[in-house]
DOVEXFI-706504 format. One line per 8 residues: number of its first residue (from 1); their letters; for each residue x, y, z of C-alpha. Coordinates in nm, 3 decimals. Layout:
REM residues N
NUM = a = X Y Z  ...;
***
This chain:
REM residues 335
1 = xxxxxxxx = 29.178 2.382 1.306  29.026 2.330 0.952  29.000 2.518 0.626  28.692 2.306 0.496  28.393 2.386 0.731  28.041 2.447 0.754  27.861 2.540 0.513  28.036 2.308 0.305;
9 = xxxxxxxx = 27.890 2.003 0.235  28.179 1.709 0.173  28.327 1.399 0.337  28.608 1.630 0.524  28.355 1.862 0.705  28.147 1.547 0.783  28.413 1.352 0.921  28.515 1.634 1.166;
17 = xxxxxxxx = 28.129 1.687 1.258  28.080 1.322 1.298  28.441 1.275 1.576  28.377 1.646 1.710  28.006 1.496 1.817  28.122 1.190 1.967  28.414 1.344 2.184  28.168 1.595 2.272;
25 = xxxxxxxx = 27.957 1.357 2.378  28.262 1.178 2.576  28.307 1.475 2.808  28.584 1.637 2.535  28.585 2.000 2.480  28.657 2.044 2.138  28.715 2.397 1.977  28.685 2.455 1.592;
33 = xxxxxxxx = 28.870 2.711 1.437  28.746 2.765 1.085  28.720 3.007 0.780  28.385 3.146 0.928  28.579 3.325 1.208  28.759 3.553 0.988  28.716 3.731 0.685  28.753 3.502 0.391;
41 = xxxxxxxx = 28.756 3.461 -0.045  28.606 3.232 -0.209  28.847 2.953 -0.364  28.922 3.020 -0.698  28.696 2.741 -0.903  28.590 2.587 -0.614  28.357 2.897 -0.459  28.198 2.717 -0.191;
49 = xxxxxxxx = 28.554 2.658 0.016  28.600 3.005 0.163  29.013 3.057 0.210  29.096 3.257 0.517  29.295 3.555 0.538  29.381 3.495 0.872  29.710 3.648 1.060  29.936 3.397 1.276;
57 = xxxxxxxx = 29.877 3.611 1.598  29.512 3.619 1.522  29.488 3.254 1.507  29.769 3.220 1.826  29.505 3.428 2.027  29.212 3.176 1.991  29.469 2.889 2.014  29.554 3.059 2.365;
65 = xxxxxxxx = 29.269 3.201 2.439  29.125 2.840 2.457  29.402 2.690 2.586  29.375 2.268 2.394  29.547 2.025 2.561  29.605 1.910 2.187  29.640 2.081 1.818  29.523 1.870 1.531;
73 = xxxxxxxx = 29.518 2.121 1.153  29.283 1.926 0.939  29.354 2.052 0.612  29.645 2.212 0.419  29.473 2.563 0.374  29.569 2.862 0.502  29.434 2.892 0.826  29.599 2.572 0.934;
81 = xxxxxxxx = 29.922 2.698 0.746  29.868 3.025 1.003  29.814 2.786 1.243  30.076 2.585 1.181  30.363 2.857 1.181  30.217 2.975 1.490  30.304 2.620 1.708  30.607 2.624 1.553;
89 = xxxxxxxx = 30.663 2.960 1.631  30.609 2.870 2.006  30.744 2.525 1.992  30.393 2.364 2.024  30.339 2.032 1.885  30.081 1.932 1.651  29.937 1.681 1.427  29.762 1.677 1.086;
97 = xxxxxxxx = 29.549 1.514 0.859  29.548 1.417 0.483  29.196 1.398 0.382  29.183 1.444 0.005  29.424 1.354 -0.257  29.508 1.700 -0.300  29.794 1.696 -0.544  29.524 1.454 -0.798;
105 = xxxxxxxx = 29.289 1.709 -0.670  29.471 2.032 -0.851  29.627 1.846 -1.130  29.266 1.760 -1.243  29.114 2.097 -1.199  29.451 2.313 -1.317  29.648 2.088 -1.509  29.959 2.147 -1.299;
113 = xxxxxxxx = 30.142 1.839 -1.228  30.060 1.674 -0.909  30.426 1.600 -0.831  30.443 2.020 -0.782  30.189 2.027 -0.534  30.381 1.680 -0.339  30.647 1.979 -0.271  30.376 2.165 -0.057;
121 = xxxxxxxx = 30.235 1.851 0.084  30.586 1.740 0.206  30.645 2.124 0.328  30.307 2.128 0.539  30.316 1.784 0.693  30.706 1.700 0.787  30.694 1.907 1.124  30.394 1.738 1.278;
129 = xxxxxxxx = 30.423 1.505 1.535  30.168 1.233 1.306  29.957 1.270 1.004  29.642 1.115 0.997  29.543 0.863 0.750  29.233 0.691 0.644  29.378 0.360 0.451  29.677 0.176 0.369;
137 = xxxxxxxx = 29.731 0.305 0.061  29.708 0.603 0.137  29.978 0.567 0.425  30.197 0.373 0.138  30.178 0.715 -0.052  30.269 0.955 0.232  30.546 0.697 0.318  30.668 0.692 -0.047;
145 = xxxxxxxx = 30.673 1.077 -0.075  30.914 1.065 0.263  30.649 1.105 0.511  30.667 0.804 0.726  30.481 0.929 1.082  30.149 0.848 1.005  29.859 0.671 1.162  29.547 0.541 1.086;
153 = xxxxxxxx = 29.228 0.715 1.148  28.943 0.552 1.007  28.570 0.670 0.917  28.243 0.582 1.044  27.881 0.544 0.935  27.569 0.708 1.122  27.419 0.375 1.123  27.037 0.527 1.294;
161 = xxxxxxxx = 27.017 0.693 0.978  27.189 0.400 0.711  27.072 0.083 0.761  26.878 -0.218 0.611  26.471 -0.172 0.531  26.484 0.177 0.493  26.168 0.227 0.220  26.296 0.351 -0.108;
169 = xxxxxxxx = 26.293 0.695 -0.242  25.956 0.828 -0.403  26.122 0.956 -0.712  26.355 0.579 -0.782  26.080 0.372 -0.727  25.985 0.341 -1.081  26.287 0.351 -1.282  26.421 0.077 -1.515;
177 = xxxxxxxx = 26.644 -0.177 -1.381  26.898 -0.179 -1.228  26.895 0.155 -1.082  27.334 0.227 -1.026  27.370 0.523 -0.778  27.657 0.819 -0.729  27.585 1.023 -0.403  27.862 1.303 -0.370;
185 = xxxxxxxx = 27.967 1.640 -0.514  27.938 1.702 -0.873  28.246 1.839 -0.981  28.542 1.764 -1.243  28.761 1.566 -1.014  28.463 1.288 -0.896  28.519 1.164 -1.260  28.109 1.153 -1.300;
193 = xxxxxxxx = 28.118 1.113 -1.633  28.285 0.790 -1.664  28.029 0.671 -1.443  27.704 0.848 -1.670  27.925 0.662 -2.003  27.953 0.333 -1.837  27.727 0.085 -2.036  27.533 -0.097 -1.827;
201 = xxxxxxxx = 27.185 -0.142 -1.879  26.936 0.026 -1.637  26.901 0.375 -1.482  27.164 0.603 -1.380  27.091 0.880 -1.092  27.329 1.099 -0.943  27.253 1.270 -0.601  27.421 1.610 -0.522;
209 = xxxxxxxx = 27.465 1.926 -0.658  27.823 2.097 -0.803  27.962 2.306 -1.040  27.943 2.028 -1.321  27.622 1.962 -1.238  27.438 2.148 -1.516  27.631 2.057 -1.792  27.625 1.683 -1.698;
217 = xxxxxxxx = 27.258 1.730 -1.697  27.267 1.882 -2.053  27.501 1.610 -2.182  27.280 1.290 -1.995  26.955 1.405 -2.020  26.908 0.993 -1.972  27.000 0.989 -1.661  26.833 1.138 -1.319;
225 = xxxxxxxx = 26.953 1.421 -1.122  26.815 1.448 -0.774  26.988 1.749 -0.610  27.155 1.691 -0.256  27.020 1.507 0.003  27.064 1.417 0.397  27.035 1.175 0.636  26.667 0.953 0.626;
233 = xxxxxxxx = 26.592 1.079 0.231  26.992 1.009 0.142  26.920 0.662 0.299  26.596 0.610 0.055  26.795 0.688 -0.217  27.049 0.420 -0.094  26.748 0.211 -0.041  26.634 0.260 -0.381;
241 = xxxxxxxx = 26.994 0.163 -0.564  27.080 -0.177 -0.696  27.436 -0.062 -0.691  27.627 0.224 -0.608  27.881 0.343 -0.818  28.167 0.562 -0.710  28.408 0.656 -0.990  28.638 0.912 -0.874;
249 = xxxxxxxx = 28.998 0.839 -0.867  29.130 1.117 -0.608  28.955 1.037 -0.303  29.153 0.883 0.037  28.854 0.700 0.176  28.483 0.775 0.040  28.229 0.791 0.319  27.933 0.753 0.035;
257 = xxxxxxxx = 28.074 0.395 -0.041  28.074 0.272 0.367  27.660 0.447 0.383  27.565 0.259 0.086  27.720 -0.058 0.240  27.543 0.020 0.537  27.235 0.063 0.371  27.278 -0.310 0.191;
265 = xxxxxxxx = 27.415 -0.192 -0.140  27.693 -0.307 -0.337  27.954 -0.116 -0.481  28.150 -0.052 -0.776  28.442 0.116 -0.861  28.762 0.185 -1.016  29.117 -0.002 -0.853  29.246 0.292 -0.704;
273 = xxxxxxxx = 29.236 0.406 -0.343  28.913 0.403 -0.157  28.779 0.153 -0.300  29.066 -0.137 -0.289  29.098 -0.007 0.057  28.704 -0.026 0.169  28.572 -0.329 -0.032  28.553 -0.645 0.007;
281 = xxxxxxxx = 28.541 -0.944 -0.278  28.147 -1.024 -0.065  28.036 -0.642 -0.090  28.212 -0.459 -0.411  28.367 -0.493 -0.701  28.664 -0.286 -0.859  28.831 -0.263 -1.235  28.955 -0.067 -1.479;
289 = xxxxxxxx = 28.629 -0.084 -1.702  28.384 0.080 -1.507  28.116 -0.148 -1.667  28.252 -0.542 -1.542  28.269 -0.346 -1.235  27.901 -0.289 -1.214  27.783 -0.586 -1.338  28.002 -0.806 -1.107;
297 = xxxxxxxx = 27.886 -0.547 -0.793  27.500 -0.678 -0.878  27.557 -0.999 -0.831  27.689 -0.926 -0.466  27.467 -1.036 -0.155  27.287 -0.685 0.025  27.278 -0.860 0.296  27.649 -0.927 0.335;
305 = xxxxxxxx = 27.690 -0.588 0.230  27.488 -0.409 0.558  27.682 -0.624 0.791  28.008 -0.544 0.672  27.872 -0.133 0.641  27.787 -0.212 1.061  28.117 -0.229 1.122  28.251 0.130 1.057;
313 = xxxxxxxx = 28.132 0.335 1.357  28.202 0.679 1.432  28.280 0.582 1.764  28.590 0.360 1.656  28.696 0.656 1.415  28.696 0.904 1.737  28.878 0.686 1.955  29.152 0.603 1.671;
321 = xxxxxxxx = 29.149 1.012 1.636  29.246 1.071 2.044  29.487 0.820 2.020  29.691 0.948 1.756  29.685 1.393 1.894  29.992 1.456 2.098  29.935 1.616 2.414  30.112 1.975 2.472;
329 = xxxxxxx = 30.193 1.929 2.823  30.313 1.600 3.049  30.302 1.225 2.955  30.059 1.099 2.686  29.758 0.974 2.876  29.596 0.632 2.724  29.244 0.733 2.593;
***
């Protein structure tokens, strides 16, 4: 059960695509129950996240309809909220995920304190049977806002598509030296513009597309903007990079820094979570000035850097994932 689905494009709905394919794959029927089944309004300032009007006995129907050995509600929205009053309705037990830092998230776009939103987070998560976390920090925070059943469910890299010796990207080739990358979605909360201020020599390029995107562009006409790209022309542009920088402060995890590892590439970023989570002293570099990160990520070795990206499969990430749903029915079986 998920709020953020296809046609979104961002680490949540990849991250579910990604496990989805491998259990699939595994012999695992896996239903998804998303905003696209029902109709739906677009978020306010965030249009491309459509939010469900879905009834609890509308979503109990598919729920029974398909009958899941296990319930897992991905995101906080409100088809997992339906979804959610529904099992407890019945007495059905479930578990949940926290994917984003979504109190950061809202403060940044609306201003309202994030200890407000902590209230809902607390309200949505306490009745599962785990929430699922990406990094130790981030199971620190739950903990330290009273949520103490969580477990670790880590993230993966689609390592036929990121790797080593992939041959740069046409339109990077060229640029000045050294060429520091940002792959993601171009909005207010990926702090992007600390990253396009940072004062490192070289060429800044930002890969994605977002509702900031055009007035970054207006404001750094210096720097390059690429659009969004996928799988073997996102590698090139990893390729291409001499470091990849990845400035937001609200994210749990950040795929984009684990494919640009993968793809031999350094990173740099702030010491918040995600980064002091994901890098290593031999493959990144964190601090408060965005800049001494950078130039201490360059000196880094790329080929440290792709073995340490090999190690985050998908596969791992699916297996931590069935180990942590609760079953509805009988004893747990080992997966």
């Amino acid at each position: 059960m998920t709020d953020a689905w296809e046609p979104q494009v961002n680490g949540v709905v990849r991250t579910l695509q990604s496990v989805r394919n491998v259990l699939e794959k595994q012999g695992h029927l896996v239903k998804v129950i998303s905003p696209d089944l029902f109709y739906s309004l677009p978020c306010p300032t965030y249009p491309e996240i459509r939010l469900a009007l879905a009834r609890v006995a509308s979503v109990g129907a598919m729920l029974e309809e398909f009958g899941p050995t296990a319930i897992h509600l991905a995101t906080e929205g409100p088809l997992c909220v339906a979804a959610r009053r529904w099992c407890i309705r019945n007495d059905m037990p479930f578990t949940t995920a926290y994917h984003t830092q979504f109190p950061d998230y809202v403060s940044a776009r609306s201003g309202v304190p994030a200890e407000w939103i902590w209230r809902y987070i607390k309200w949505f998560h306490a009745p599962s049977q785990a929430i699922l976390a990406s990094t130790p920090s981030i199971r620190q925070s739950l903990t330290d806002h009273g949520l103490s059943h969580v477990k670790h469910w880590g993230r993966g890299v689609d390592l036929t598509n990121f790797h080593p010796g992939i041959a740069p990207h046409p339109a990077m080739q060229d640029l000045e030296g050294p060429v520091q990358l940002y792959v993601g979605r171009v909005a207010i909360e990926k702090n992007i513009e600390a990253f396009l201020k940072s004062g490192h020599s070289g060429t800044k390029v930002v890969v994605g597309d977002g509702p900031a995107r055009a007035s970054l562009k207006a404001r750094f006409p210096e720097a390059r903007f690429l659009g969004p790209m996928f799988g073997p022309e996102l590698a090139s542009a990893y390729a291409a990079a001499d470091v990849f920088v990845f400035p937001s402060k609200t994210d749990t995890f950040g795929l984009v820094m684990i494919e640009a590892l993968a793809c031999g590439v350094p990173v740099a970023g702030y010491p918040v979570t995600g980064p002091i989570d994901v890098l290593t002293p031999e493959t990144g570099a964190t601090d408060e000035d965005l800049t001494k990160a950078i130039g201490e990520a360059l000196t880094k070795d790329r080929s440290a850097c792709a073995a340490y990206g090999r190690t985050f499969t998908w596969e791992a990430s699916a297996r931590q994932f069935l180990n942590a749903l609760y079953p509805l029915y009988g004893d747990r079986a080992a997966a």
